[in-house]
N, C-alpha and C positions, 0 to 999 in steps of 0.2 A: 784591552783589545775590543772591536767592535763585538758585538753580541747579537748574534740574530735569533729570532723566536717565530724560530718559528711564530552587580545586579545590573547592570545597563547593557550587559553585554551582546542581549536580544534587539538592541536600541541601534546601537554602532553599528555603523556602514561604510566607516570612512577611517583612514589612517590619521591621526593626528602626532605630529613628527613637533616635538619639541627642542615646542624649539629643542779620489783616489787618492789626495796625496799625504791626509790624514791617516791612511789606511799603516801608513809607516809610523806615525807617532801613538806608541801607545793611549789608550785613553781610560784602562780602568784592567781589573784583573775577574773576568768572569769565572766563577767557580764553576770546574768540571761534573759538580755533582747536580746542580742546574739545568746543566742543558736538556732539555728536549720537555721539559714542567710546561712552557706555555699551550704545548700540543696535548698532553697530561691534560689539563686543566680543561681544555675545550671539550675533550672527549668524555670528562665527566660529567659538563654542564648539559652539553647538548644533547648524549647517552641518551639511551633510555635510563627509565627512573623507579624510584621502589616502588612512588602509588602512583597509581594512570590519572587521577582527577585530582581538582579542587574541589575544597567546600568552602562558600563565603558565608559570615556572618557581617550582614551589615547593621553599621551605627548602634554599636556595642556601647553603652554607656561605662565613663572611668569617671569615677566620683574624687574631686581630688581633696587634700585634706582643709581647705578651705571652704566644702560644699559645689565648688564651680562641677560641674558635669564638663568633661572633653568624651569624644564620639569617637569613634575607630571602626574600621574594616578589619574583619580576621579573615584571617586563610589562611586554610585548615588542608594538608593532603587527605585526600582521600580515596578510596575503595573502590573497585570497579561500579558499586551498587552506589554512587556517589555522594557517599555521608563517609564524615569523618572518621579517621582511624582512630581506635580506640587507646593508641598507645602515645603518652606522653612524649613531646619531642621537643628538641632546641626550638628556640622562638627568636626571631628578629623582627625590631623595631623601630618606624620609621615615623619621622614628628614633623609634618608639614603644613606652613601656613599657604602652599600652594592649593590645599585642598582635596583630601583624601577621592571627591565625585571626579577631578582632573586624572590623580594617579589612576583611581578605577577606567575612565578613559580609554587611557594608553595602555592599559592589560588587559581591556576588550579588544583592542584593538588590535594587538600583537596577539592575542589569544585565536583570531580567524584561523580557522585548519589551513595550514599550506601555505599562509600568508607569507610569513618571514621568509619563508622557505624561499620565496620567488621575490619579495622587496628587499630582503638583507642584501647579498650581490647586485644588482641593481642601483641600491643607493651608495654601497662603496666600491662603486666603478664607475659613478657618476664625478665628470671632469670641466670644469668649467673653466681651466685655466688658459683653454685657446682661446677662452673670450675676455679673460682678463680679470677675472672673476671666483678665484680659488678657492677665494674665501666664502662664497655659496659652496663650492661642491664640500669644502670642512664642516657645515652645516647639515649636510644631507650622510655626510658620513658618519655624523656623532651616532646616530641609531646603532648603525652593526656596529660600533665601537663601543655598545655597553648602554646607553646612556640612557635609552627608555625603559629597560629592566631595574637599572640603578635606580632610578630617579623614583620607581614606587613602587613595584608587584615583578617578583620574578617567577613566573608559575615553574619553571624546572626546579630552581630552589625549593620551591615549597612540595613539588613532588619528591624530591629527594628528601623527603624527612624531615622539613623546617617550619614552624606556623612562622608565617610573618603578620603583625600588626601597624597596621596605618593607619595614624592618631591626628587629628587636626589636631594644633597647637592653638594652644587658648585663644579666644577671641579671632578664630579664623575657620573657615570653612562652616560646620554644624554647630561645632563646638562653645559651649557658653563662656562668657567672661570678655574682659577686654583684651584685645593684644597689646601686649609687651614690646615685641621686638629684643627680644634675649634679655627681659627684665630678668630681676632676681627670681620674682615668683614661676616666671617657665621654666626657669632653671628648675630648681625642686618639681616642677610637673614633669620632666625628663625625668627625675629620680623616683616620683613616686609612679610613674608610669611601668618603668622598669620592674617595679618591686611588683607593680598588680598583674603583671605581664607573669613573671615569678611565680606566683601562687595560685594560678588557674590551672584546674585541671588536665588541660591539654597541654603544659609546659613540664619538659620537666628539669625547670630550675634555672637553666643557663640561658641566658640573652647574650644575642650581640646587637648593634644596631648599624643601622645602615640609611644611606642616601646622601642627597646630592647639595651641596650648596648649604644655602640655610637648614638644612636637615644635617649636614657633614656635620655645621657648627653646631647643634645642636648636641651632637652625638659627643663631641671632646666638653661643653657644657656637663654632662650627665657624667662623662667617666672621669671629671677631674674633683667631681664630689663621691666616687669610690663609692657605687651603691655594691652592695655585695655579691649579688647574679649577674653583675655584669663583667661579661667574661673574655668579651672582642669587640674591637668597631673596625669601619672602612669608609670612614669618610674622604669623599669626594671633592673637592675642590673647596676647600674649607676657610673660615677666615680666623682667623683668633686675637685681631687690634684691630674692632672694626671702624672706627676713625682713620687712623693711618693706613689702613687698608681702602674703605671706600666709601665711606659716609665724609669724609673730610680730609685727604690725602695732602698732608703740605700744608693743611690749613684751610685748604679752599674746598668749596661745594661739589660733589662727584656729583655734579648736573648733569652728566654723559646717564647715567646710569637709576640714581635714586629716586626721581621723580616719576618716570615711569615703573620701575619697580615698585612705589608707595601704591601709585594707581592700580597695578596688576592686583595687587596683595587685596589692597582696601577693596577693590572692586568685588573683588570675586568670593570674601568673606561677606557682602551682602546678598550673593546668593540663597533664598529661602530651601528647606529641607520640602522640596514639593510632596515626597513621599509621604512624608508625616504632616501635608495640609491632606489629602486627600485620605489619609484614615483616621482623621480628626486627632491625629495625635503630637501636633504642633507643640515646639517649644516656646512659649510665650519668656519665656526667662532669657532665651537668645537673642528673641526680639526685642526686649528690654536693654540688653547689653550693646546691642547695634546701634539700636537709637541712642543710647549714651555715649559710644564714642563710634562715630559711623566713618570718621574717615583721620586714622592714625598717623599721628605727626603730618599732618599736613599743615598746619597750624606755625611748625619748628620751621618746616620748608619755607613757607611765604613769609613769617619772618627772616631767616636768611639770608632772602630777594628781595626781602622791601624795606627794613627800617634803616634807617637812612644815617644812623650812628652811632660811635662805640655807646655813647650816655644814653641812650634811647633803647639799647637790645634789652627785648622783653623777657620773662623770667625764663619763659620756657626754652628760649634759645643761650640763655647765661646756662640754663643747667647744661648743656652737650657743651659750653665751653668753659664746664668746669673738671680738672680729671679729679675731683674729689668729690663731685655729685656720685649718687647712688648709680644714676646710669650711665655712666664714662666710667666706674670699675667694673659694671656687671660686663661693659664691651670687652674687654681686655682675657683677655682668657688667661688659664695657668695650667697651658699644657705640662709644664713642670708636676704639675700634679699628679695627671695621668698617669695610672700602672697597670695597663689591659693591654693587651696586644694590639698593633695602632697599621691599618694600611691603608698611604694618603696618597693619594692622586691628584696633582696640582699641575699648572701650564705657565709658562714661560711670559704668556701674555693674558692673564685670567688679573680678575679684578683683586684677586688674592695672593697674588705672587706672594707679597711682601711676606703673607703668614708661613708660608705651607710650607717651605725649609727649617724655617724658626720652629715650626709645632714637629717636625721630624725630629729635630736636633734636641728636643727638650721633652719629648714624652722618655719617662722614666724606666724602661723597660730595655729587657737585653737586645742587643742587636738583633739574635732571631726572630723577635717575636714585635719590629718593625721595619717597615718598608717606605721607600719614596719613591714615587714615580713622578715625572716631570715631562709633560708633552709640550709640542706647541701650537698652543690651543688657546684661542680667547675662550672666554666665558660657556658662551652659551656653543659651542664648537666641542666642549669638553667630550674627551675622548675619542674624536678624529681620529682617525687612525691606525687605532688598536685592531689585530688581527691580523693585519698584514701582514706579509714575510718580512722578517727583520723587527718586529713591531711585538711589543708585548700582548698577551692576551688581551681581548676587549674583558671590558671591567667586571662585568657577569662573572665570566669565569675564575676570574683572579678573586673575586669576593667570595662565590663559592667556596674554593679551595680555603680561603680564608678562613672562613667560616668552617668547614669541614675536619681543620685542621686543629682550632682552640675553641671548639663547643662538642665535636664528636671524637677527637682525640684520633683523628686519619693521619695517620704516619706517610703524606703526598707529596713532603718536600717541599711548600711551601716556605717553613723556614729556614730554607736554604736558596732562596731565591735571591737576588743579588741585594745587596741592600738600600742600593740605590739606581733607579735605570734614568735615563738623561736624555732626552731629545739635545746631541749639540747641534747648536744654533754654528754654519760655516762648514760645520760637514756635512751638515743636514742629513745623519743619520742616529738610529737609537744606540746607545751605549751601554755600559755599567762600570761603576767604580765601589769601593769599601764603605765611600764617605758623602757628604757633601759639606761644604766647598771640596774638591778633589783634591786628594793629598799633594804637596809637592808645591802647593803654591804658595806666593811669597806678593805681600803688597811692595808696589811702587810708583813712587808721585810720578809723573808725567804733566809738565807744563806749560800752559795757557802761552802761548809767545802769536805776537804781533804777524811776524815773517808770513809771507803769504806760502802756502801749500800747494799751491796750483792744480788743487783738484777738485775745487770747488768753487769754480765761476759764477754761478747761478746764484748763490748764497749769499745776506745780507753784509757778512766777514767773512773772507777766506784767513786763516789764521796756522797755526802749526800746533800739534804736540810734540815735545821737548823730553830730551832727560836733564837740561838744566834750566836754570831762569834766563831769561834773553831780552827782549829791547822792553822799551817802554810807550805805553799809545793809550790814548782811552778809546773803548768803541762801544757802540751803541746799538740796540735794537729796540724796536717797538711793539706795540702788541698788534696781533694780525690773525685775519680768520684766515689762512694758508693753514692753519693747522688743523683744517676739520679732513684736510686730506693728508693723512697720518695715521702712522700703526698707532699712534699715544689715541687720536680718533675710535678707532675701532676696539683698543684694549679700555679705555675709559667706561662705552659706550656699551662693553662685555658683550663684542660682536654681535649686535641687534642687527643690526645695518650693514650689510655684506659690502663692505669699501672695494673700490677696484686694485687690482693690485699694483698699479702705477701710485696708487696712495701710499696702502700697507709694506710692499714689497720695494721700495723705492722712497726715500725720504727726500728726491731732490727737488719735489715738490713745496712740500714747508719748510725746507730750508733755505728757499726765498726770503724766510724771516726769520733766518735764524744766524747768530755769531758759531762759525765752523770752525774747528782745533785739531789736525787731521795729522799725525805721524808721518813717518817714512814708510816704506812698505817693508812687511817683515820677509827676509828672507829663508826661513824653516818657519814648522808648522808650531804656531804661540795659542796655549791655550789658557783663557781666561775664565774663573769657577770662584764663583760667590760674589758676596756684596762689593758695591764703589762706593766713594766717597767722592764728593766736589766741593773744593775749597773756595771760595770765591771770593774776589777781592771786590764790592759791587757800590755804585755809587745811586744816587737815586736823585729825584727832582721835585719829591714827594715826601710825604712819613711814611711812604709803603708799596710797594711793587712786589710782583709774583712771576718768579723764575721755575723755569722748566730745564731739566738738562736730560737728555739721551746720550748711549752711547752707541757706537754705529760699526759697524764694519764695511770697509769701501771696497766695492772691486777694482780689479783692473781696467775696468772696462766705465767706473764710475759709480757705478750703483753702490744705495747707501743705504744699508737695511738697517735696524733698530734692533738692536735687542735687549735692551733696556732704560728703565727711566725713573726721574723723580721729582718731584718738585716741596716750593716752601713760599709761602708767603714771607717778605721780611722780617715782617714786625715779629712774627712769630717765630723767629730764630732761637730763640734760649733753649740750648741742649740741655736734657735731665740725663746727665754724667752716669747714674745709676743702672740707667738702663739703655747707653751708650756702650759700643766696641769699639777697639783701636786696638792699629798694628804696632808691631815693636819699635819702629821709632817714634811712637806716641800720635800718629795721625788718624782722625776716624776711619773706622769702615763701615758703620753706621752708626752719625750721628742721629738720636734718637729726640725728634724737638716737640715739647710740652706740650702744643698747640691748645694753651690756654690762656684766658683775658688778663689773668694775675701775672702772668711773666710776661704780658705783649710789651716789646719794647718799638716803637714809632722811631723810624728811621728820621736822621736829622738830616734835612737834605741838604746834599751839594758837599755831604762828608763821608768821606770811605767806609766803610761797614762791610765785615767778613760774615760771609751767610757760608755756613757748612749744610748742603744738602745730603740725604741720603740717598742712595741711588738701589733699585733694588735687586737684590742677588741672580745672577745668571750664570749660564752655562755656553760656550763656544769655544770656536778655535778660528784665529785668523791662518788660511794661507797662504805659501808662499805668493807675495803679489801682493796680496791685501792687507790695508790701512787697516785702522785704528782710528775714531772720530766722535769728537766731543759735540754735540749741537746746544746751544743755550737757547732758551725763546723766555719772552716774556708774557708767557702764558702758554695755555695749552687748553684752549677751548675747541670741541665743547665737552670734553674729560672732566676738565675743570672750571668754573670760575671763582674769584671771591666774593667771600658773603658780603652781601651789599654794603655794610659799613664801610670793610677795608676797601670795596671798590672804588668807593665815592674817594675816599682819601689817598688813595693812589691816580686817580683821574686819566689813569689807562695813558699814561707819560711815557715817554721816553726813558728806556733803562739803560746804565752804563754798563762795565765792565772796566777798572781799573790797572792795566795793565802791567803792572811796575816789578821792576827786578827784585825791590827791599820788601815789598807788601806781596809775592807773587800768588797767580791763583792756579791752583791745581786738582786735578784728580788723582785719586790712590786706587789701586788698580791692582789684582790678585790675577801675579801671570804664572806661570811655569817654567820659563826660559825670561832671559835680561835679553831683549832684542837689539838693544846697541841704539837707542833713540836720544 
């Protein structure tokens, strides 16, 4: 059933915001003992709390066992007399190469007396959707939905009994060394961080860690090497295959996304410790380390974009396209590992889809002691929402309680919170069910047919989806920037750039350039939950082209939203079996592709070649009225492009689609009901 739920500080002067008819079909079974925790939960956070003050320690040196010095911010509750309490408390610890002077920022910032008081309501009542623009007010809502407490210093938490510590990650922010970007060795500085955290006298003992992104990943990094104090995490929109996730999705360059992130990261890691120029107590050793590697993988990136072919890629760009190199396993995570209590907060349209079900379904720990939450939310939008009636708690509170629950032993019912809650995508409200994928679902092919669907005129192929094989045709599409006005645009791009909603909300736009595969309309409420597959029967004119597929839901009225997607460069098609799923008639549900130079296989052109994409796992319900719709494009810029090699050898041609009854191409599809297509 639906489920409703309820030291610069003197400096800052400025906020700085960082960034019916389903109602009949059941959708999850919410536990009785549940109900009324998200309201529980708020009233603890926001409460008053056991110490009135903070005490900060800044740029606390952690020496690690290689000599590197990393720096940290503590906060410490404290005393009306505002010095720290003398008594040992849980500690939580946050590992950001956004830069601990940023996090400090944003908790001057929120810290104004009365501030939140009168910006919280304000910013989530803020609606830009009369102007077509929805996707700015999910921006301005992320705050009261959690995300600037998350993301670095939550002074209620730390009045209620918590030190939290906020560590720049090696070779970022103050901190000395080079950065990694999730090398092996930050790994171990998450583990030995934990243990120094451990053994200080204001701790006593128990860690959990916490934050947002590259901090979330950092947090399943440290607990999937089982340091001993570590006792809970909550990470937040997390990745754990960061290739297939967003450094190289399909094979191709997450251009939407990583070149500005390299730039934020490196930029802001050249910021000097002014403080310690002005009391002569300057780290010359940081400055050492900056001038040795001052601007991180940028080097990998312009290779990527410039060298001009497969015999020519340089070393440093062979290694990320090796998954035997050191650093293509350090990206791969093994949340299998995991055995700490785990609450993951991930979105439907986040640069991280692809992980954050897989790292739910594979930390090793009893159902109580994990949770999924699933909004819809791009990237930097994370946690929209939350708070609302109907809406789970903003993330504050839900980590609170977290925390409160596997570090202080508070018997609050958190676990017993449901163990999965779901923004469905078609009813467009929040849910909860036992599982994810939702119990009860069953894959089925659905197939690519010729026959026009007549719902999509505007479209490069209006086309059908089938429950059997049907005529035969070849059809074609080309590569087209129609696709920069697209949810694939804004979920790439990890909502930097607030798309108009006739983009995001509406695909009839880019599918101008796209081959359309559209059902009949279902007549009861059809709910689809978990991963697709797309079989493709594809021809080429090249050694190589790059396919995109969505899957769409249509209204009655035509509109064609996205709710999910995938893509695959050809050449790089070779599934690694091992770490592929299929359904019981043996068809992928997620083919899992190598996306390495030793398995590229170069398309022969002008001959048929089957590419299995993966599509990534979602949550909806079509209803009554509404289609089912496959979109194909031949690219998905500017999300993606391919690394210049495969560019130049694909010459951005004309792509096929081989339409044939004996070779047919289909998608596999986890529904709950057989619609009769």
């Amino acid at each position: 059933m639906i489920k409703h739920r309820g030291r610069l500080s003197a400096l800052v002067a400025s906020v700085v915001v960082f960034a019916g008819a389903v109602a009949s079909a059941p959708v999850g079974q919410a536990a009785p003992a549940a109900e009324g925790l998200d309201a529980q939960f708020v009233a603890t956070h926001n409460g008053p709390q056991q110490y009135p003050n903070v005490f900060i320690e800044w740029d606390v040196p952690i020496t690690m066992s290689d000599g590197t010095v990393l720096k940290a911010n503590v906060y410490h509750p404290a005393g009306a007399d505002g010095q720290p309490i003398a008594e040992p408390t849980p500690t939580i610890v946050n590992m950001t190469p956004y830069t601990k002077l940023v996090s400090n920022i944003a908790d001057s910032a929120l810290s104004v007396p009365g501030l939140s008081e009168v910006l919280m309501p304000v910013l989530q009542n803020l609606d830009f959707s009369a102007f077509g623009y929805s996707s700015l007010s999910d921006m301005m809502n992320a705050l009261p939905g959690g995300a600037g407490r998350t993301f670095g210093v939550d002074r209620n938490l730390i009045r209620g009994g918590y030190t939290q510590v906020v560590v720049d990650v090696r070779g970022t922010g103050f901190s000395q060394g080079v950065w990694q970007v999730f090398g092996e060795r930050e790994q171990l500085d998450g583990v030995e961080v934990v243990d120094w955290a451990a053994e200080q006298g204001w701790s006593n003992g128990k860690i959990g860690m916490s934050g947002i992104s590259y901090s979330g990943i950092n947090q399943l990094h440290t607990a999937q090497r089982q340091p001993e104090a570590l006792k809970a995490i909550f990470p937040i929109v997390p990745g754990s295959d960061l290739i297939r996730d967003v450094a190289a999705p399909g094979g191709a360059l997450g251009i939407g996304f990583i070149p500005a992130w390299l730039l934020a990261v490196d930029g802001a890691k050249l910021l000097p410790d002014m403080v310690s120029i002005l009391t002569g107590r300057f780290d010359w050793t940081w400055l050492a380390d900056r001038v040795r590697d001052p601007f991180t993988f940028f080097n990998v990136l312009i290779a990527a974009l410039t060298t001009p072919s497969i015999d020519q890629i340089p070393p440093e760009l062979a290694t990320i396209l090796d998954d035997e190199s050191s650093l293509r396993t350090s990206w791969v995570g093994k949340p299998d590992q995991v055995q700490v209590p785990t609450f993951i907060y991930g979105g439907w349209h986040d640069i991280f889809t692809y992980s954050s079900p897989r790292i739910y379904n594979a930390v090793d720990v009893p159902a109580e002691q994990k949770k999924l939450i699933m909004g819809n939310v791009y990237h930097v939008t994370v946690s929209s929402g939350l708070g609302r009636p109907g809406a789970p708690a903003p993330l504050e509170a839900l980590q609170r309680a977290w925390f409160d629950k596997w570090l202080k032993g508070i018997d609050n019912g958190i676990d017993r919170y449901d163990p999965v809650t779901l923004w469905q995508q078609g009813s467009e409200q929040w849910t909860t069910d036992v599982a994810f994928p939702r119990p009860g679902m069953q894959h089925r092919r659905l197939y690519l047919d010729p026959a026009s669907s007549g719902t999509a005129p505007g479209a490069r192929f209006d086309g059908s989806l089938v429950g059997e094989p049907g005529g035969a045709q070849r059809v074609s599409v080309d590569p087209s920037l129609a696709t920069i006005c697209s949810r694939d645009a804004a979920q790439g791009t990890a909502g930097l750039v607030p798309l108009p909603d006739v983009c995001i909300k509406d695909a009839r736009i880019s599918e101008g350039a796209a081959l359309t595969f559209t059902t009949a309309p279902v007549t009861q409420p059809t709910r689809i939950s978990g991963s697709i597959a797309a079989h493709l029967n594809t021809v080429l004119d090249t050694t190589d082209g790059y396919w995109t597929v969505t899957v769409n839901d249509v209204a009655p009225d035509g509109r064609s939203t996205v709710w999910s997607q995938g893509q695959l460069m050809a050449s790089l098609r070779t599934v690694d079996e091992a770490n592929s799923t299929r359904s019981p008639n043996g068809d992928y549900t997620d083919p899992y592709p190598y996306l390495t130079l030793a398995t590229r296989q170069p398309v022969v052109p002008g001959e048929p070649t089957i590419i299995d994409i993966g599509i990534r796992a979602t949550d909806g319900v079509l209803l009554p009225g509404h289609r089912l719709r496959v979109d194909v494009f031949a690219g998905n810029f500017p999300s993606g492009i391919p690394l210049r090699p495969l560019l130049n050898e694909s010459g951005l041609r004309t792509q096929h689609l081989e339409l044939d009854p004996s070779r047919p191409s289909w998608i596999n599809v986890p529904m709950d009901t057989d619609p009769g297509w």
